[in-house]
Structures are given as C-alpha cells and as structure tokens.
Phi, psi and omega in degrees: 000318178303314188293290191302342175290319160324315174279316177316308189279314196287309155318333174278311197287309188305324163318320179284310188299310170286004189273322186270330163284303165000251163323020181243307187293353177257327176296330201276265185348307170304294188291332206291323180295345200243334170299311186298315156322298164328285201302340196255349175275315208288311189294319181280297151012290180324289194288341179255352148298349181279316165279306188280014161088356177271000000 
C-alpha cells in the first residue's frame, strides 16, 4: 500500500512539473502567434497606405 501511494504521489508531482511545462510552452506560442499578428497587420497597413499613396 505504502509503495503504491509513492507512485502515486510521484506520478502527481511529474503531472505537475508537466503541466507547468505545459503551460509555459502555450504561452510563449500565444505571444509568439499575437507578434506574429501584430507584425502581418502593422505590415498590411504599411503596403496599403503605401499603394494608396498616403
């Protein structure tokens, strides 16, 4: 019984440790993706004021 509460407990903290990689590894994806937006908005702005001559 002791051995299996060990595992148990041992399978939670890596669930955790992975969870938190997880969650780190979605943020940094979320920011890298809304930069990438930004920069592909900021750009089309760019070429059509640019085309239209303003």
């Amino acid at each position: 019984m002791c051995r299996l509460k060990d595992d148990v407990l041992g399978s939670y903290q890596w669930f955790q440790v992975f969870e938190d990689l997880l969650e780190k590894v979605i943020d940094l994806l979320l920011m890298m993706s809304m930069d990438i937006w930004s920069n592909k908005m900021n750009t089309m702005h760019a070429n059509y004021y640019f085309i239209m001559g303003i």
